[in-house]
LUMBA-704608 format. One line per 2 residues: number of its first residue (from 1); their letters; for each residue x, y, z of C-alpha. Coordinates in pm, whole numbers. Example, Ala and Ser with C-alpha at 12.3 -4.5 7.8 and 13.67 -1.06 7.14 Angstrom:
# residues 2
1) as) 1230/-450/780  1367/-106/714
# end
This chain:
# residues 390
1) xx) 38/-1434/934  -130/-1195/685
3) xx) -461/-1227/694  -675/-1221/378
5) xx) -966/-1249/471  -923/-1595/390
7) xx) -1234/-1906/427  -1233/-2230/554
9) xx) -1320/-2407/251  -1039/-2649/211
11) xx) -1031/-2988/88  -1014/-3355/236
13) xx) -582/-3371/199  -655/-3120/520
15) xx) -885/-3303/705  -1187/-3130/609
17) xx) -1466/-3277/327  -1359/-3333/12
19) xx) -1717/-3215/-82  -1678/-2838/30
21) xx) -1589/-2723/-311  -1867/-2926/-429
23) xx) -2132/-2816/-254  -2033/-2451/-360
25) xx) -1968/-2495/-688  -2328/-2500/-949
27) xx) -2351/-2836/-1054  -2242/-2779/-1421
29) xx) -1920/-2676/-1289  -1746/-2964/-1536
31) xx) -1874/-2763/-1829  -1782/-2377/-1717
33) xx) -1448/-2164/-1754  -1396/-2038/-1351
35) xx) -1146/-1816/-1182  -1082/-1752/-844
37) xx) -787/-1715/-566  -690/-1953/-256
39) xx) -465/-1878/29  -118/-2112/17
41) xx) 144/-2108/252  318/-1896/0
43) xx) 56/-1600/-23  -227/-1527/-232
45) xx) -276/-1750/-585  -480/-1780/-888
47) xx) -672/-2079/-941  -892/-2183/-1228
49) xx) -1158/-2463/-1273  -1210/-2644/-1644
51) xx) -1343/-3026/-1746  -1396/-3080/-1347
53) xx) -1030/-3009/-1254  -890/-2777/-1031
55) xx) -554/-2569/-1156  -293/-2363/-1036
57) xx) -221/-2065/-1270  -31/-1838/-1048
59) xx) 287/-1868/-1230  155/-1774/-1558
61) xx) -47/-1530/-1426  -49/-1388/-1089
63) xx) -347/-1166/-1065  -721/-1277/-1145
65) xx) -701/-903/-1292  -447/-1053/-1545
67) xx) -633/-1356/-1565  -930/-1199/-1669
69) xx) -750/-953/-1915  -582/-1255/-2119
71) xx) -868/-1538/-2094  -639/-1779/-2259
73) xx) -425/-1985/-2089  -182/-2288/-2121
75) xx) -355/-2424/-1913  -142/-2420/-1557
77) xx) 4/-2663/-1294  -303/-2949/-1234
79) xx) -363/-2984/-879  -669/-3247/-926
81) xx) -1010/-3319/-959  -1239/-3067/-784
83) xx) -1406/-3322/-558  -1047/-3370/-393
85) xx) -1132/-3069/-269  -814/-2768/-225
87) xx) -457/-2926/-97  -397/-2930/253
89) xx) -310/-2537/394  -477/-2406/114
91) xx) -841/-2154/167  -1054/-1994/-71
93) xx) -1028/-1622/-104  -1221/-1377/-264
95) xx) -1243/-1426/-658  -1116/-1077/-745
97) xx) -837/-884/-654  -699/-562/-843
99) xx) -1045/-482/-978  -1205/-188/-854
101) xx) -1537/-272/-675  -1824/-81/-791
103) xx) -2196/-132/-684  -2539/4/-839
105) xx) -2811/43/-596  -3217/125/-654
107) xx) -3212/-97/-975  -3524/-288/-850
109) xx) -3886/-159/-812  -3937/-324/-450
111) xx) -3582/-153/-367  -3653/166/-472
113) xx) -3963/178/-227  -3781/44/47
115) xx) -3473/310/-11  -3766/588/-19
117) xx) -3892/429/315  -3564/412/464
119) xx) -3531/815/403  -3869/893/500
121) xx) -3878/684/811  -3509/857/908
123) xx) -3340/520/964  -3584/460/1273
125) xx) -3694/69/1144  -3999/118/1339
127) xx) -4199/309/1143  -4107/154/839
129) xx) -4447/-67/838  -4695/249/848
131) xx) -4451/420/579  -4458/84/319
133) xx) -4828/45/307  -4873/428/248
135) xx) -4590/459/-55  -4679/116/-233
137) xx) -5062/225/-191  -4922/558/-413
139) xx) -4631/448/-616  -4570/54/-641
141) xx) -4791/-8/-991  -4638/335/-1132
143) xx) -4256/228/-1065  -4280/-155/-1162
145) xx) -4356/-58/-1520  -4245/220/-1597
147) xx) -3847/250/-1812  -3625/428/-1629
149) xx) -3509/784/-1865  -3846/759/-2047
151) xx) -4079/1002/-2117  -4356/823/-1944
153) xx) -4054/783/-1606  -4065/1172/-1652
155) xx) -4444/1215/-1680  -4432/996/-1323
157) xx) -4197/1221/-1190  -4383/1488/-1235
159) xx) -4694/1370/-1068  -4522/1227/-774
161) xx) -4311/1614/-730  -4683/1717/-724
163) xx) -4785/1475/-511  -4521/1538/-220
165) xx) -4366/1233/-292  -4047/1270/-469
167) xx) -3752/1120/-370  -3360/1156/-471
169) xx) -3395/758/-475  -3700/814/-723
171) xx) -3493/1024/-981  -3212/692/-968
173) xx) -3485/436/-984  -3660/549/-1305
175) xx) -3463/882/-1450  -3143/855/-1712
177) xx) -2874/815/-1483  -2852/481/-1286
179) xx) -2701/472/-882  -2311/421/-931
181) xx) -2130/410/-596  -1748/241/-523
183) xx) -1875/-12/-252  -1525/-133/-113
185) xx) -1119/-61/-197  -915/-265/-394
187) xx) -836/-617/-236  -1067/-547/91
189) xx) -1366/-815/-35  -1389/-1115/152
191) xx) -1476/-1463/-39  -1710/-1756/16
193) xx) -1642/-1925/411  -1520/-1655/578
195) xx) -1694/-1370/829  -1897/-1058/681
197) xx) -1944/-751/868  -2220/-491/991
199) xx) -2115/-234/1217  -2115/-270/1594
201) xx) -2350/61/1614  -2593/-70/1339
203) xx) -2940/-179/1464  -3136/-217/1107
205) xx) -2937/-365/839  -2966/-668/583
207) xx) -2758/-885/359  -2784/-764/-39
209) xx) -2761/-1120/-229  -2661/-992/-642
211) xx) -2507/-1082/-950  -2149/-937/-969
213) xx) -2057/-845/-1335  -1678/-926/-1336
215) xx) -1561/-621/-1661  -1239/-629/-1795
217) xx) -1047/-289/-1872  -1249/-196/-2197
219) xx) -1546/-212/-1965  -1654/-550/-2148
221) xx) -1832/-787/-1968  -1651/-1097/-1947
223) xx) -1798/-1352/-1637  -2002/-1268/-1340
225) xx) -1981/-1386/-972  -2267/-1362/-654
227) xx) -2233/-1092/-409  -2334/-962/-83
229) xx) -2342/-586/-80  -2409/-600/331
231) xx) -2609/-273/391  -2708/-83/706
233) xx) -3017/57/671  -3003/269/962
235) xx) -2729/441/834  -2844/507/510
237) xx) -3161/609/587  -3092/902/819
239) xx) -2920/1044/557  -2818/936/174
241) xx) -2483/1100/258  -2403/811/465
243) xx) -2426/599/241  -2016/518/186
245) xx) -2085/442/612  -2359/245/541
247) xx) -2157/58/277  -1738/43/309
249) xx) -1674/-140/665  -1396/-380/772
251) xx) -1550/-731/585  -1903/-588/446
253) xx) -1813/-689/86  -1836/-1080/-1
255) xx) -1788/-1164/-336  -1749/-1542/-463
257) xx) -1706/-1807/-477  -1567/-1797/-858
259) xx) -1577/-1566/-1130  -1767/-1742/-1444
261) xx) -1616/-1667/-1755  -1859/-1640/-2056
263) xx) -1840/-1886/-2350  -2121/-2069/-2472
265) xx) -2281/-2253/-2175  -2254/-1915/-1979
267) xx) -2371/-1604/-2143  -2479/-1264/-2058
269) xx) -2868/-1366/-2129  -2807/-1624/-1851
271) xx) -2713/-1338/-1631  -3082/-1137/-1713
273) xx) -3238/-1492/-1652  -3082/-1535/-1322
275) xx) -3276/-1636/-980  -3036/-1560/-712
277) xx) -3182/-1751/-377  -3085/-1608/-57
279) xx) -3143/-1787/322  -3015/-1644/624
281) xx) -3011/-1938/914  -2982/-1756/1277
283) xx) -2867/-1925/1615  -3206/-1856/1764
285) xx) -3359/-2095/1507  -3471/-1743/1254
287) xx) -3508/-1823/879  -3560/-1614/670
289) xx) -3562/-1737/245  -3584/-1456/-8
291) xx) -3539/-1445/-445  -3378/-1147/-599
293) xx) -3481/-1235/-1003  -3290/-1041/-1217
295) xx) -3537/-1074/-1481  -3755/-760/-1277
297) xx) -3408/-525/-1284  -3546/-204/-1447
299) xx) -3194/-179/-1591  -3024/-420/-1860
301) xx) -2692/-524/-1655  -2502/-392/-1987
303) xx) -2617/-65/-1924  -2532/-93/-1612
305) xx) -2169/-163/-1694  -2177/105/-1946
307) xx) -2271/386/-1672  -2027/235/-1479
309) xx) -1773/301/-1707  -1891/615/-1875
311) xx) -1630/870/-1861  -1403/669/-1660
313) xx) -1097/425/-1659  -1023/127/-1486
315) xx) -658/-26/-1618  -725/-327/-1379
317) xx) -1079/-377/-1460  -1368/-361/-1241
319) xx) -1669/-547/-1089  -1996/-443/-1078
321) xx) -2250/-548/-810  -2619/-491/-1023
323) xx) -2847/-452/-684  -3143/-630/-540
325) xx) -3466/-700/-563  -3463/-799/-211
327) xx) -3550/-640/72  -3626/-811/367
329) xx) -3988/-675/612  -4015/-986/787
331) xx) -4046/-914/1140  -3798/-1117/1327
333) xx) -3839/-1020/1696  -4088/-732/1756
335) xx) -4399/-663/1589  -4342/-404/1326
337) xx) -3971/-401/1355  -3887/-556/1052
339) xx) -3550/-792/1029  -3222/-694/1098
341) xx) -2896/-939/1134  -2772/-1114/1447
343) xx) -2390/-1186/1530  -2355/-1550/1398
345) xx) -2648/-1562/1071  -2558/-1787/873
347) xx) -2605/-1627/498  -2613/-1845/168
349) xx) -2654/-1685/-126  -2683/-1910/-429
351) xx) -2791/-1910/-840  -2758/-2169/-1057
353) xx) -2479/-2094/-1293  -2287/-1944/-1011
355) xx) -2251/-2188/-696  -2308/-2056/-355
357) xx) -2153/-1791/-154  -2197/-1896/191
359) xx) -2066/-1636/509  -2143/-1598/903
361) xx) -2246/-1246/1038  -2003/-1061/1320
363) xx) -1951/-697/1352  -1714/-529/1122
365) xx) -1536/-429/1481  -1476/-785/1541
367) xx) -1398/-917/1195  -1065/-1036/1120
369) xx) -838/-723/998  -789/-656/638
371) xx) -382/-644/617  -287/-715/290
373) xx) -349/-415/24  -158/-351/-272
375) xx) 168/-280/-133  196/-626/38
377) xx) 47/-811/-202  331/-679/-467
379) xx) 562/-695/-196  464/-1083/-101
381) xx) 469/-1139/-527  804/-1008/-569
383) xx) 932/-1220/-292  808/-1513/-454
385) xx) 946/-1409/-830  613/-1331/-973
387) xx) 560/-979/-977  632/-965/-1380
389) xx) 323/-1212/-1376  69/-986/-1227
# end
């Protein structure tokens, strides 16, 4: 069998709770307009959620690409009410598929000092502590309030260059040009349920829990979705050049659990508003709780969207991970050491509008292989008639 990075959310018809979807869906599901994909027997489909009930679109439309480019729909095969849960055989994938996956990082204050920590401290996670205290003591009231490309962000600048303490992740926290990196290839993301990955040789790293803005081929915003942009910090901070290392591994992109569609119980100012709740629940009894509000983002997530697209194209649309305000110090073994993942955390990742994207740490060595890119999934459309659908 291909895999697909497929979950194990499934519903009761399988022998599993008829809840699952439940408990990751927000609880005004009955009222929002949601896309996402599910594993069948048959390969990969699109499924959509309106009025409470779960549908089957995949022979109208066979990409959530498509999906998101048309927005209208007659309304697909009806497989039930949501609380029955998926049909038996079925899994939840990822909620995107052709869309390019593009990430901005350092679009937070509190991330912006931990990024400068990372470089300064070259990746070593124990002498982050001594580093923090220092750099907040110089720069944390300047950065929180100042607007990124302004003159005052330039007047800052200017004083930190004197003061010894600029940083390249200084001039993309508060100059014109925002962080735009591609975080993971086209159909590599992993959804809600199944295994994310750090790498095997990573000894510092963290989860990322974000808003995904879900853009259609104009570069319009159209629905968003939670995220985990998994992140090794080690990596990253020995040198910013690792960064696609520290970033694109075998299951370190999580997207899900549906795309929201706007309309007018889900709008873009719900997106600024969001609180995006993050606990990470390890086998030795750690917990660790954490808020990323996207209220403190020093960049409006339409701007965002708009550097994203700039001078670029995307015929298959894109999504946009909008970056964290957390960063997690908590010390979870030694003193000083800071917190970095163990094989089997359990990470939930949650906002209200959006549901819950739930996943289980292993190492991106030992995470199930990603086998189906664009070749087979045409390949495995075709073979089922619906390639003219996509």
């Amino acid at each position: 069998m291909v895999h697909l990075y497929g979950s194990a959310i499934t519903g009761e018809k399988s022998g599993m709770s008829a809840d699952n979807l439940i408990e990751i869906l927000p609880q005004d599901h009955a009222s929002g307009w949601f896309i996402g994909r599910a594993l069948t027997p048959d390969g990969p489909s699109v499924i959509a959620i309106r009025d409470g009930l779960l549908f089957d679109l995949t022979d109208e439309v066979a990409s959530v690409s498509g999906a998101v480019a048309r927005r209208t729909f007659s309304g697909g095969r009806k497989i039930g009410p949501v609380d029955g849960g998926l049909p038996v055989g079925w899994s939840l994938l990822s909620p995107i598929d052709l869309q390019c996956i593009k990430a901005s990082g350092v679009t937070f204050a509190l991330s912006a000092i931990e990024r400068v920590i990372e470089e300064r401290a070259r990746g070593d996670a124990a002498k982050a502590s001594e580093i923090r205290s220092q750099l907040e003591d110089k720069v944390g009231s300047g950065i929180r309030s100042v607007v990124p490309g302004s003159e005052a962000a330039s007047e800052l600048k200017a004083a930190l260059i004197d003061a010894g303490m600029w940083s390249q992740y200084l001039e993309v926290a508060i100059g014109p040009d925002a962080e735009i990196f591609s975080k993971s290839p086209v159909l590599s993301s992993v959804g809600s349920g199944a295994k994310i990955g750090v790498r095997s040789d990573s000894s510092w790293n963290n989860p990322e829990p974000e808003i995904v803005l879900v853009c259609d081929s104009r570069g319009e915003v159209v629905g968003a979705t939670l995220g985990n942009d998994v992140n090794l910090r080690d990596f990253e901070g020995r040198s910013a050049l690792l960064l696609s290392k520290a970033k694109d591994n075998t299951a370190s992109c999580s997207i899900g659990p549906f795309v929201r569609l706007f309309d007018e119980d889900f709008t873009i100012d719900h997106v600024r508003e969001a609180v995006v709740e993050l606990v990470i629940e390890g086998r030795d009894g750690y917990r660790l709780e954490g808020t990323n509000r996207m209220s403190e983002i020093s960049r409006d997530p339409l701007d965002l969207a708009g550097q994203c697209l700039s001078e670029h194209h995307y015929p298959d649309g894109f999504v946009l991970f909008c970056g964290t305000l957390f960063a997690p110090t908590q010390d979870r073994d030694e003193p000083g050491a800071g917190f970095t993942h163990k094989m089997g955390d359990r990470v939930t990742i949650r906002s209200a509008k959006l549901g819950s994207l739930v996943n289980t740490v292993t190492t991106s060595r030992d995470a199930p292989p990603w086998e189906m890119g664009f070749a087979e999934f045409a390949r495995n459309l075709a073979s089922r008639g619906l390639i003219d659908k996509i």
